[in-house]
C-alpha positions as CSV (number, residue, x, y, z in Angstrom):
1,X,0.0,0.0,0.0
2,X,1.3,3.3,-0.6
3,X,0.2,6.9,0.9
4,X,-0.6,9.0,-2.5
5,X,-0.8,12.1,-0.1
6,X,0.6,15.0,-1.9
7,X,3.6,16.4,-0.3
8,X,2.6,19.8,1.1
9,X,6.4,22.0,1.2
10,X,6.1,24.4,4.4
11,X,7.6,27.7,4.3
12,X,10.0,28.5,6.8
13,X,9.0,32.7,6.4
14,X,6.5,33.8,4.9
15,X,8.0,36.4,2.1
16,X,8.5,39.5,2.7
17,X,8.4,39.3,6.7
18,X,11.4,39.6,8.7
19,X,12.7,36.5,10.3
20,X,12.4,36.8,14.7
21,X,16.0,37.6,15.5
22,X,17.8,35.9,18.1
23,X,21.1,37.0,19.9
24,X,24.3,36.1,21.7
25,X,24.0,37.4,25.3
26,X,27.7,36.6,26.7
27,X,26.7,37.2,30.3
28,X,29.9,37.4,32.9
29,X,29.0,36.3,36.4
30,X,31.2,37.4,39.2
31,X,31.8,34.7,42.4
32,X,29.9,35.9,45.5
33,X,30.8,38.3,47.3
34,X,31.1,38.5,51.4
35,X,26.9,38.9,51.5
36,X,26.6,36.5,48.9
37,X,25.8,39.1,46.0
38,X,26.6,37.9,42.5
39,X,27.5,40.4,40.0
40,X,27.3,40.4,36.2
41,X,27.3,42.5,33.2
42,X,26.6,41.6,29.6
43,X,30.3,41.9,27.6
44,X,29.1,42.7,24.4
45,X,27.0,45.5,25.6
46,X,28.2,46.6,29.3
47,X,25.4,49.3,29.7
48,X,23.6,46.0,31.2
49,X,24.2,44.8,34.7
50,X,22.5,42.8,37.5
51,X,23.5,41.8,40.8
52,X,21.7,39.1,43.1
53,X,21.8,36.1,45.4
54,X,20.5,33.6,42.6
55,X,22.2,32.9,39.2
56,X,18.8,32.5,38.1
57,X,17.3,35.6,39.0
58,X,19.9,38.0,37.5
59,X,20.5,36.1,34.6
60,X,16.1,36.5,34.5
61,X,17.0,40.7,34.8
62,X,19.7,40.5,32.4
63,X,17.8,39.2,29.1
64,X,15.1,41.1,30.0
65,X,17.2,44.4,29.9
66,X,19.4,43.2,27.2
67,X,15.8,42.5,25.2
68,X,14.5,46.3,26.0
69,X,18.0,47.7,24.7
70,X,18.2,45.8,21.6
71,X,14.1,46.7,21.2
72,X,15.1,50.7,22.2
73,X,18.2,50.8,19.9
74,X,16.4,49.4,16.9
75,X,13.2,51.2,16.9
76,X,14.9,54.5,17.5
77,X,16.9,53.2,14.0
78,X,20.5,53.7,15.9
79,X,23.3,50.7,15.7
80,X,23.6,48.8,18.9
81,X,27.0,49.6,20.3
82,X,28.6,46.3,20.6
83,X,31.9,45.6,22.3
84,X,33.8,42.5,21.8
85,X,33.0,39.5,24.1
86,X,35.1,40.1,27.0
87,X,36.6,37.0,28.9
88,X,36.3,36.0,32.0
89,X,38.3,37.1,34.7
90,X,39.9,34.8,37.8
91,X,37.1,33.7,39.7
92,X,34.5,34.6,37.3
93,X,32.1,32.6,35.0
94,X,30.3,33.4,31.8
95,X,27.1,32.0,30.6
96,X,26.2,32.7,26.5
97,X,22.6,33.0,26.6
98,X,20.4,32.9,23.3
99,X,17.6,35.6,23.3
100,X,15.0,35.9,20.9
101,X,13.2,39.3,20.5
């Protein structure tokens, strides 16, 4: 038996629309401090910080300031002021996070 189905092609975007961009958010963690604060600062765009007791929590604030700059700077039609990733200094970590506007 054999399926006779006609093979339906699915368009990955539909033409003319702009795919949803995504972006590398290089995140930098610091170790904690004395109170147990954790720093961090996005590398490619330093203008975005967060500090907190949970990982999970700043990393939460970071996208969602790195997602309202990226939104600001390309509305308002300006280039987003990237700086090369940054690496890690003694004692810290870095986390790459995808984000998808």
């Amino acid at each position: 038996m054999t399926d006779e189905r006609p093979q339906i092609d699915l368009p990955i975007a539909d033409h003319g629309t702009m795919p949803v961009p995504v972006y590398d958010c290089h995140v930098i963690l610091s170790s904690p401090d004395d109170n147990g604060t954790i720093h961090a600062r996005v590398s490619t765009l330093p203008e975005i910080t967060a500090s907190g007791n949970s990982e999970r929590h700043i990393l939460q604030a970071i996208v969602k300031d790195f997602k309202a700059a990226i939104i600001r700077y390309r509305e308002a039609g300006e280039d987003i002021p990237w700086q090369d990733a940054a690496k890690p200094q003694a004692g810290e970590t870095q986390r790459w996070v995808p984000v998808h506007l």
